[in-house]
C-alpha positions as CSV (number, residue, x, y, z in Angstrom):
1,X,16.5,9.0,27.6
2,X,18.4,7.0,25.3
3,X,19.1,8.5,21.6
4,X,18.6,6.7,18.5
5,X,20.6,5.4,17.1
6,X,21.5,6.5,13.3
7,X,20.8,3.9,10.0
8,X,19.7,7.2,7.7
9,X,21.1,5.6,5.1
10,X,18.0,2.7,5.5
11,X,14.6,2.8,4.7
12,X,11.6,1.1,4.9
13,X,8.9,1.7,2.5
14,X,5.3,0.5,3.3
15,X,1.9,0.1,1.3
16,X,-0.8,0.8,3.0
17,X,-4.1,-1.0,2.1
18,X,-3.3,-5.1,3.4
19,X,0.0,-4.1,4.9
20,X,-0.6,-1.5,8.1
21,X,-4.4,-1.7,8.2
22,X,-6.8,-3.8,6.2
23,X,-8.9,-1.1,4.2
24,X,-9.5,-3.8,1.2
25,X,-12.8,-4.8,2.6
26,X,-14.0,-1.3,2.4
27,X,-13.1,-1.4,-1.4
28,X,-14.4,-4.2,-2.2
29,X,-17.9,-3.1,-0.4
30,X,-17.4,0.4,-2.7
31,X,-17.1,-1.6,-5.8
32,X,-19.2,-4.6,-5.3
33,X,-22.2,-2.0,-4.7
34,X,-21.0,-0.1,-8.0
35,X,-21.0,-3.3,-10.4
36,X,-24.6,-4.0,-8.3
37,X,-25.8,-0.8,-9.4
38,X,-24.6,-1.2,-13.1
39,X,-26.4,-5.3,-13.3
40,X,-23.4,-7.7,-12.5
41,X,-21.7,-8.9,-9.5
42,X,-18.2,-8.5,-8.4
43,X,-16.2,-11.4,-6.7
44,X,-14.0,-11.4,-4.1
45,X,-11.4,-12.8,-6.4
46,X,-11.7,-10.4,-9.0
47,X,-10.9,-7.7,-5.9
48,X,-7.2,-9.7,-5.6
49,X,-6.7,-8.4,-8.9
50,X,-7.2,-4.7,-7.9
51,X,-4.8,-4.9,-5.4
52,X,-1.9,-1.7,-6.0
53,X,-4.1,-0.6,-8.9
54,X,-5.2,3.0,-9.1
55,X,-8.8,4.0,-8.9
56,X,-9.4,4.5,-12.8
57,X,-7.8,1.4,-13.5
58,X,-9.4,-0.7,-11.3
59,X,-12.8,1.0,-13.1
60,X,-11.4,-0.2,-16.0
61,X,-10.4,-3.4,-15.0
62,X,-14.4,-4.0,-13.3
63,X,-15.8,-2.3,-16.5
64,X,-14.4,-5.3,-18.6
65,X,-15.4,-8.2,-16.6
66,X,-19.1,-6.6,-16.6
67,X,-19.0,-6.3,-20.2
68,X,-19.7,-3.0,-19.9
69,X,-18.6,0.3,-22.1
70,X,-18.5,3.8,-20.8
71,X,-17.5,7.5,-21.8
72,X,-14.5,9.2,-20.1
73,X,-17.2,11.4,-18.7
74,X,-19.3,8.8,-17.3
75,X,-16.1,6.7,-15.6
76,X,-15.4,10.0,-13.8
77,X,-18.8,10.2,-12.7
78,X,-18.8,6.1,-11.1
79,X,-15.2,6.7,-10.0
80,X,-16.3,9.8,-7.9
81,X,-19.7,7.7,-6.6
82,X,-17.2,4.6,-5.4
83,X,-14.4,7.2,-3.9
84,X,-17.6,8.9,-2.0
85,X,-18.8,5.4,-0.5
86,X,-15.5,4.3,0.3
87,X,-14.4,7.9,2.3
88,X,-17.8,7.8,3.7
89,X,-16.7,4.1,5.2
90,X,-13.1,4.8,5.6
91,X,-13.7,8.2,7.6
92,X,-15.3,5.8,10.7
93,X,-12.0,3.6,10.9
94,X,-10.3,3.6,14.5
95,X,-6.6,2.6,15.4
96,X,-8.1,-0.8,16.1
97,X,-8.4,-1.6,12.4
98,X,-4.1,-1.8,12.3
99,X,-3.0,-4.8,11.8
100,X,-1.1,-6.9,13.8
101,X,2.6,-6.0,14.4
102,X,2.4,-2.7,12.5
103,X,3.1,-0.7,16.1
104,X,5.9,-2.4,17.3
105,X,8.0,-2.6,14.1
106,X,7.4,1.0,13.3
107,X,8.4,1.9,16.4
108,X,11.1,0.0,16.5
109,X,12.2,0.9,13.1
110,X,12.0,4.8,14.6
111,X,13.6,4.2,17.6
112,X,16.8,2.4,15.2
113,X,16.5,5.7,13.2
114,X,15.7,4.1,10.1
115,X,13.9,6.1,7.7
116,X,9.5,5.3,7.3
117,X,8.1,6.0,4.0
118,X,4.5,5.0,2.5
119,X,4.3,4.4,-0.9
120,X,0.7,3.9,-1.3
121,X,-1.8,3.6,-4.6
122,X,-4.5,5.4,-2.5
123,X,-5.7,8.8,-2.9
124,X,-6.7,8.2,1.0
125,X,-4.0,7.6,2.4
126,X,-3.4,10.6,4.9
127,X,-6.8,10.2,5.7
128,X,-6.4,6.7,6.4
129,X,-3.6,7.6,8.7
130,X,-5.2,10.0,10.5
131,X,-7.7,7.8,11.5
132,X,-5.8,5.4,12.8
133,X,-3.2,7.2,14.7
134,X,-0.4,6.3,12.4
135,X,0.8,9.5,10.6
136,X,3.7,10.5,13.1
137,X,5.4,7.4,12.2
138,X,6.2,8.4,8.7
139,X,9.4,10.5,7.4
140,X,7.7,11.0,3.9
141,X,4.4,10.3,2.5
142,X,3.8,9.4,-1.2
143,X,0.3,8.6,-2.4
144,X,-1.6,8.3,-5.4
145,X,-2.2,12.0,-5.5
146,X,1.9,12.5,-5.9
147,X,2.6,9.9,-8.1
148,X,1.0,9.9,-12.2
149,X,2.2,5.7,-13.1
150,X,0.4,3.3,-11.0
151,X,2.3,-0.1,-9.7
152,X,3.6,-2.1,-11.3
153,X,5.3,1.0,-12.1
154,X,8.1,1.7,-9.7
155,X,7.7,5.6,-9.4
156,X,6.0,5.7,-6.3
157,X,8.4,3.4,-4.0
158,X,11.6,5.8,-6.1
159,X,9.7,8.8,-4.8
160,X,9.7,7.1,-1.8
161,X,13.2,6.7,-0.8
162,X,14.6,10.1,-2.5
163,X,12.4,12.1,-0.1
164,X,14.0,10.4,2.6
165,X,17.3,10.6,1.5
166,X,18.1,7.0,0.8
167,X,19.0,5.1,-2.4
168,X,16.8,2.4,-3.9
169,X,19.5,0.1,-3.0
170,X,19.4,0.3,0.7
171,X,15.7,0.5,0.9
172,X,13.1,-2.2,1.9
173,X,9.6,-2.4,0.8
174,X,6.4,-3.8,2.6
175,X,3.9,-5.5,0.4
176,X,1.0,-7.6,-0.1
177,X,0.7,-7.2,-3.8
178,X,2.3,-8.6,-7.0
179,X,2.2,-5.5,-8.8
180,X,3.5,-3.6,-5.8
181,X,6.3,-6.2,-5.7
182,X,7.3,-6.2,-9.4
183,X,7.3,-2.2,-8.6
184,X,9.9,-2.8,-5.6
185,X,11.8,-5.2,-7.8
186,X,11.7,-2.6,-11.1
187,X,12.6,-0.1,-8.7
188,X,16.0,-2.4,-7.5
189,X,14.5,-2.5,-4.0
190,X,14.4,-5.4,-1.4
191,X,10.7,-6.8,-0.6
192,X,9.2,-8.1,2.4
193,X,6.2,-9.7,0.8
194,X,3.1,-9.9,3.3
195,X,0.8,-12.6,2.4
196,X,1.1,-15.8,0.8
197,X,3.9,-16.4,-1.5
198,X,2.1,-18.1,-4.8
199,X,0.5,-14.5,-4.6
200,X,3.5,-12.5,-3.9
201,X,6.2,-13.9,-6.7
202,X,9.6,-12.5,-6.3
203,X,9.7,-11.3,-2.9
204,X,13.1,-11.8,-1.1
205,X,11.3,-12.7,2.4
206,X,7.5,-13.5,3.5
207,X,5.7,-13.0,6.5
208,X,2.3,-13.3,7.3
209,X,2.2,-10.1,8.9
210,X,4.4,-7.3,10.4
211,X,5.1,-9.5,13.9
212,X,7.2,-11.7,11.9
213,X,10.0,-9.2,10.9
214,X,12.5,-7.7,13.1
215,X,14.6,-4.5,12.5
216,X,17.9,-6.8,12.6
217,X,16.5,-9.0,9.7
218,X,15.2,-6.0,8.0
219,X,19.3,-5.1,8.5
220,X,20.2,-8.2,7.5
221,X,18.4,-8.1,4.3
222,X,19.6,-5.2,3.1
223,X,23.2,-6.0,3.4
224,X,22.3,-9.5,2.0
């Protein structure tokens, strides 16, 4: 069998949620159901806004457009109820709910010996892996419960890349979110934005999804 080869001195640093698998309608079910409960509605395009933001944040964030005040107590209390509803949906995903090109680039990106890191908002994340069959892909791991500064912050992609042993410089990050992009940018990264580019601002290449990147541009990007 042929080796790897060796480009340790890359890495490629994904979010999860819109990038490898599509859990944002399962958020937006959780939350919808939680502004339902409280006497207002929740709108797909106020879930854009949530995307990259941490769970008590994103509260916040629905709080406001409700016109609604809580206690720190009682935010706890309707952050649990959301995390509960969306675990409860999250736990019956299947590798089916990948999305489309995530299998061949990572393994393509592992057979080229680059380093695979998630940088992730979500508290779920291994979870999310699991489920869909994707954990063996990744040299490091860093979620929402290893990082304290949510994106736009840049700690959790820097995390990223010093657990695998590459600098900021020489690492490219997957997203489909403008705060996780100004975090890539902060952090002096490259960024692969996934989506649409009015929604994805500053991002040195954009694809629709992960078929439309190969490991030689990835390469090329990084000396670039």
């Amino acid at each position: 069998m042929q080796e790897p080869t060796t480009n340790s001195n890359l890495a490629c640093i994904f979010d999860l949620d819109g990038v490898l698998v599509d859990t944002a309608v399962y958020h937006y079910k959780a939350w919808k159901q939680l502004a339902n409960d409280m006497g207002f509605d929740f709108t797909e395009a106020q879930n854009e806004h949530l995307k990259g933001v941490n769970r008590m944040r994103s509260l916040d964030m629905i709080l406001n457009w409700g016109g609604v005040e809580k206690t720190a107590e009682e935010k706890e209390v309707l952050a649990t109820s959301k995390n509960t509803q969306y675990v409860s949906m999250i736990n019956k995903m299947t590798a089916a709910e990948v999305l489309p090109g995530t299998i061949n680039l990572l393994t393509a990106l592992q057979q080229a010996g680059i380093k695979i890191a998630l940088g992730s908002a979500s508290k779920n994340a291994g979870v999310i892996l699991e489920r869909t069959q994707l954990t063996h892909f990744f040299d490091a791991i860093v979620d929402g419960n290893l990082v304290s500064a949510s994106k736009p912050d840049p700690e959790v992609f820097v995390k990223g890349a010093a657990m695998v042993g590459v600098s900021p410089a020489q690492s490219v990050v997957f997203e489909d979110a403008q705060a996780g992009v100004d975090a890539a940018l902060a952090a002096n990264m490259k960024v692969v934005g996934v989506g649409q580019p009015e929604n994805l601002k500053g991002a040195h290449v954009y694809v629709k999804d992960l078929s439309e990147i190969t490991v030689e541009e990835i390469k090329a990007l990084v000396k670039g």
